[in-house]
N, C-alpha and C positions, 0 to 999 in steps of 0.2 A: 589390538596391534600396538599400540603407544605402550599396555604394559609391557609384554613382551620384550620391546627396546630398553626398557626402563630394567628388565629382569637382569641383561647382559652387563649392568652397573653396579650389581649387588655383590657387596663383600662381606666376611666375616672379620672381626674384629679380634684380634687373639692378644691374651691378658698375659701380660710377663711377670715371673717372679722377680724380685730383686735380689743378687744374690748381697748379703751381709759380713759375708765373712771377709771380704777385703775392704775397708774403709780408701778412699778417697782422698787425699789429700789434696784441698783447692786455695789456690791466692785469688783475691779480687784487687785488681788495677784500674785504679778509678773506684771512685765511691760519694760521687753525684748518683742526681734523682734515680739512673736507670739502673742501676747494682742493687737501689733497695729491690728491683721486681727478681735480680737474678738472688739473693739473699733469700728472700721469701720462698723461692720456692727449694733451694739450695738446703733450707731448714728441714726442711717437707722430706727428706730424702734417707731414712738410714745408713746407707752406705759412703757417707759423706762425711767428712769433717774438715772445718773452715778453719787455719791455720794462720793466716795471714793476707793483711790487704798494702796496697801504698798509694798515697797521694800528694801530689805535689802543694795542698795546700797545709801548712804546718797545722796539727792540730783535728785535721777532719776524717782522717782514717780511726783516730779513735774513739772520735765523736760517734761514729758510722758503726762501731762494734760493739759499743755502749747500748745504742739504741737498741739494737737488735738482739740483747742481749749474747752477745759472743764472746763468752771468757776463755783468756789465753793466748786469744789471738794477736800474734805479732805485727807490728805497724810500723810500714818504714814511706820514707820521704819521695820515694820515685821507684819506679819500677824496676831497672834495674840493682838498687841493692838490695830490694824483698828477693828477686831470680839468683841474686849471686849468693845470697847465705840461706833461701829456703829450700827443701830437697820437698818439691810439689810435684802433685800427680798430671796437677792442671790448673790451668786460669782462664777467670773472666778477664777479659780486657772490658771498660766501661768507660773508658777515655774520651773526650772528643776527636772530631775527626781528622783533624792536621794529625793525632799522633800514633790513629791506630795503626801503620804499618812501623813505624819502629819499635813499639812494644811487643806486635806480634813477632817480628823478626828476632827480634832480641830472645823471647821465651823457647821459639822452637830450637834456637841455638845452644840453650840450655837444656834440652829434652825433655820441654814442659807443653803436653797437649794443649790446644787454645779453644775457646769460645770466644767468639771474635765478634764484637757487636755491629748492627749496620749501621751506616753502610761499610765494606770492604774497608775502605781509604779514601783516596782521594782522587789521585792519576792513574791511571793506565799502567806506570813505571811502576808508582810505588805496588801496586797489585802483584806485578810481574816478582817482586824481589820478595814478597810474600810468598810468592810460590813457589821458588827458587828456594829458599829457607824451611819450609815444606817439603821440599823435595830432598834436600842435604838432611835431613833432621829425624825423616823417617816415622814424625808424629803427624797427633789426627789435627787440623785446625779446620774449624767448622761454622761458617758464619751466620750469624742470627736474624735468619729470614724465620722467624716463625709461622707467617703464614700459609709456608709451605704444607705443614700437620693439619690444617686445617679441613677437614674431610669435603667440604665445597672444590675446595683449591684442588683437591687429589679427583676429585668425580671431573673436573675440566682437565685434567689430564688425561684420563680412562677414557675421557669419550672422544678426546682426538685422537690416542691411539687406538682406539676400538676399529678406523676406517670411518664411523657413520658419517665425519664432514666428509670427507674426501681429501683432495691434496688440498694444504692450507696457503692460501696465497694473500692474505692480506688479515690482521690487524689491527684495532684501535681501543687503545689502553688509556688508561689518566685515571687523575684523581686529584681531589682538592678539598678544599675548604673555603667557604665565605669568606671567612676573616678567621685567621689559626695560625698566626707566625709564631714558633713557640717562645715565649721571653719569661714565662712564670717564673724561671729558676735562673733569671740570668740572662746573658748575652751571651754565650758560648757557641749556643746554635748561629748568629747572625753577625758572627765576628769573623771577619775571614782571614784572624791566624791561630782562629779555633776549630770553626766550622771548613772552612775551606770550599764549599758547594752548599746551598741551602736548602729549597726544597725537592731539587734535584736526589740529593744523597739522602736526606731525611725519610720523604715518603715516594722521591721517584723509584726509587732502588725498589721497596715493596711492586711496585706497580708493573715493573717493568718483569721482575723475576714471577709474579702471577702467569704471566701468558707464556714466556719465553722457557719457563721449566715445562709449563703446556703442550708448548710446539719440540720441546726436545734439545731445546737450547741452540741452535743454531748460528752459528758462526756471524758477528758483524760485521758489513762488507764496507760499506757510507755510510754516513750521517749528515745534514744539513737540520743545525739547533739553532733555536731560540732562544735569549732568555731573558728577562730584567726584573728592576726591583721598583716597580711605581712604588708601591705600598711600603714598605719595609724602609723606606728612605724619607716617611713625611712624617714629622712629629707630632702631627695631631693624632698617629695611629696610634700610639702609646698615652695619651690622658693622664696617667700617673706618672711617664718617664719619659716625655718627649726627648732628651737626653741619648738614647736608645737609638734617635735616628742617624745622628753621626756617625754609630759605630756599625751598623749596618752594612755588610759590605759582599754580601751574598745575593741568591736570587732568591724572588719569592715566585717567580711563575718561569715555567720553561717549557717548549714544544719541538717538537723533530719531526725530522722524516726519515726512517731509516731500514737503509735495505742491507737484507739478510740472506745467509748461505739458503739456495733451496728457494730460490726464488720470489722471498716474501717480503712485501714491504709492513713494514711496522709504522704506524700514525700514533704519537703519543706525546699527552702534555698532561702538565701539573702544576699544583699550587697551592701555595702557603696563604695567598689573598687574592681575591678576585671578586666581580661583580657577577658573581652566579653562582647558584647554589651547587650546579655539577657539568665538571668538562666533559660529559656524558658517557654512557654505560660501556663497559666492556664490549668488540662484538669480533669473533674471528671468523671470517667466512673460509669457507671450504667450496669446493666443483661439486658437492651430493648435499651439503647441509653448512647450515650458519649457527652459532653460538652466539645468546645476549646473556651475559653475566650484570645485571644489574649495580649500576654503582653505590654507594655509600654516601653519606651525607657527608662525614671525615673516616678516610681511610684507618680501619680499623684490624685488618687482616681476614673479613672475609667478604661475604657477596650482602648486597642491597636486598635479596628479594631473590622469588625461586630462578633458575637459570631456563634456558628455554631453547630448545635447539627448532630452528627451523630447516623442515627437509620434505621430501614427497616418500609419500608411501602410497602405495598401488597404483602411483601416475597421479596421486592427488597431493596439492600442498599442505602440509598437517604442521602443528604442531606440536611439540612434547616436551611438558613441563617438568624439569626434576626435582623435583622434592626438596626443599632446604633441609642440610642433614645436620644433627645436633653436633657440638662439638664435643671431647671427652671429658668426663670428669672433671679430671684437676686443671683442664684447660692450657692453652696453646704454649703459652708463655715457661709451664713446667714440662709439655712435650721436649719444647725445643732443649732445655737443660738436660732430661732425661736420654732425650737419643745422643747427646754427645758425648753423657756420661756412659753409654751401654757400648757406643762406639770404643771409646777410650777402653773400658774394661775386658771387652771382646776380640779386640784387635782390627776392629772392623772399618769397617769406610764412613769418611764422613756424611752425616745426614745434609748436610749442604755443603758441596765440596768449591773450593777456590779454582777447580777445573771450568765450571761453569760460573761462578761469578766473575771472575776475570771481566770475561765477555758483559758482564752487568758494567762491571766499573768500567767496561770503557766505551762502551755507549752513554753512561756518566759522562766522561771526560771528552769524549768525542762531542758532546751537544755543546759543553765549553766551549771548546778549542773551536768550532765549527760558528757559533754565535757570534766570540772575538773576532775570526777571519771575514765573517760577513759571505758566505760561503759553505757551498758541499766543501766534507775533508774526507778521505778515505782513512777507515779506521785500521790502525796497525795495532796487531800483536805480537809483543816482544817473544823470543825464544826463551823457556823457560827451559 
């Protein structure tokens, strides 16, 4: 019986050519740590060619093209003068996150496709005016949830809409780390006219779009959030840089309660420090069956351990283990670049569209605004 259930989850995997005969033209904006991952695999890609980058630190966009060995490519001081004198097919943005919505604004205004790093932004506003600039512009802009490719994360989609939970009424999502505020490369993450949101936007945004592309994304109604920074604000957390705690001005842990179109409440929290190794597993129940997605030690983009649906088969409670599925070849990180390049080429839809993470960013912004008021807030979305 179990296989049989397990049969209705089998997909075939279908291999694309790349087609070569139109090169790519891509800028990268920002070129801190996370450009090297989209460079890397950017290299990887025949159809590709890397023309230009800009960053606002004098001097590190060429440092960044050096390393990677990228001759020719043009470097300029900010983003707008690379948009205003390069004729690009498309950009990474890799900026921190106070500025990713005016960069992506600004490119779609020059009809330059976007891969747009997480999280979205920041507010709810700035989201909205993303998409607004998307909408005028007529390009793909596609935001970098990779662990959407993730073949785990796609089988927790299939089996809620398969019917086997039943109607979904209730979720609990999170994820953390013991001790993981990221400072290796800097304060930019925990500066708040860098970062803007801490482990809210960092790894809540992953967390939150695992179950909610799940359930079909469903509209957010309230929110009442949580959040603070015990840890991020004592300087014995940093040993080599107590220094660090001053500028700290983010969160490191945040929790909600938040209800959703369709009747479902969502329970979810997170964390850049805490005293436990896991704010515990994934579990969405349904009226026929319940899903346990096993958590992660640090949020990595997929599941802890196999997933495991609880339900009754023949009047008897069972239940049924799904298999951990491998990931692809080149891995999650070149999925993510590759669909938005095939996107772009195709003329197709984005692999993570700004329709649905709206609704991300502002269940983000809503646990803010909601945590500051001390208080439920009702979540508004702007007309786009």
């Amino acid at each position: 019986m179990a296989t049989s259930i397990l049969d209705q989850f089998k997909e075939n995997q279908e291999v694309k050519t790349i087609d070569t005969t139109k090169k790519l033209k891509v800028g990268i904006i920002g070129t801190g740590w996370i450009a090297d991952a989209h460079i890397t695999e950017y290299k990887k890609m025949p159809d590709v060619e890397i023309v230009a980058g800009a960053d606002l630190i004098n001097g590190k966009a060429e440092a960044f093209f050096k390393k990677w060995e990228i001759e020719g490519a043009r470097c300029y001081p900010d983003h707008k003068s690379m948009l205003d004198a390069e004729d690009l097919d498309a950009v990474s943005i890799c900026t921190y996150n106070m500025t990713h919505a005016e960069c992506a604004v600004y490119a779609l205004g020059k009809g330059v496709n976007v891969l747009l790093e997480k999280p979205m932004c920041v507010t709810t506003e700035e989201a909205a005016e993303i998409c607004r600039a998307e909408k005028k512009s007529g390009k793909i802009i596609s935001i970098g949830f990779q662990p959407r490719l993730d073949p785990n994360m796609q089988m927790m989609k299939k089996i809620v809409e398969s019917g086997e939970l039943g109607k979904v009424y209730y979720i609990q999502t999170g994820g953390g780390r013991r001790r993981g505020i990221p400072t290796p490369f800097g304060t930019t993450f925990i500066e708040k006219e860098t970062g803007g949101i801490g482990a809210l936007g960092d790894i809540g945004c992953y967390s939150l779009d695992m179950v909610l592309n799940a359930v079909g994304y469903p509209k957010p109604l309230t929110v009442s959030g949580y959040k603070s920074a015990f840890f991020g604000t004592r300087p014995d957390y940093y040993p080599t840089h107590p220094e660090y705690a001053a500028k700290f001005g983010v969160d490191d842990f945040a929790a909600a309660f938040i209800r959703l179109e369709g009747d479902i409440i969502l329970d979810f929290r997170i964390a850049w420090a805490m005293n436990m190794d896991t704010p515990g597993d994934t579990i969405i129940l349904g009226t026929k069956g319940g899903l346990r997605i096993p958590s992660t030690e640090c949020w990595n983009g997929s599941v802890g351990g196999p997933m495991k649906i609880y339900h009754e088969v023949a009047g008897e409670q069972v239940e049924t283990e799904i298999p951990i599925l491998p990931p692809s070849k080149e891995g999650l990180f070149y999925d993510k670049i590759r669909s938005f390049l095939d996107a772009v080429k195709e003329n197709g839809a984005a692999p993570v569209p700004t329709s649905q993470i709206i609704y991300n960013q502002a269940i983000l912004d809503g646990i803010v605004k909601s945590a500051e008021q001390g208080r439920e807030i009702e979540i508004q979305i702007p007309e786009i």
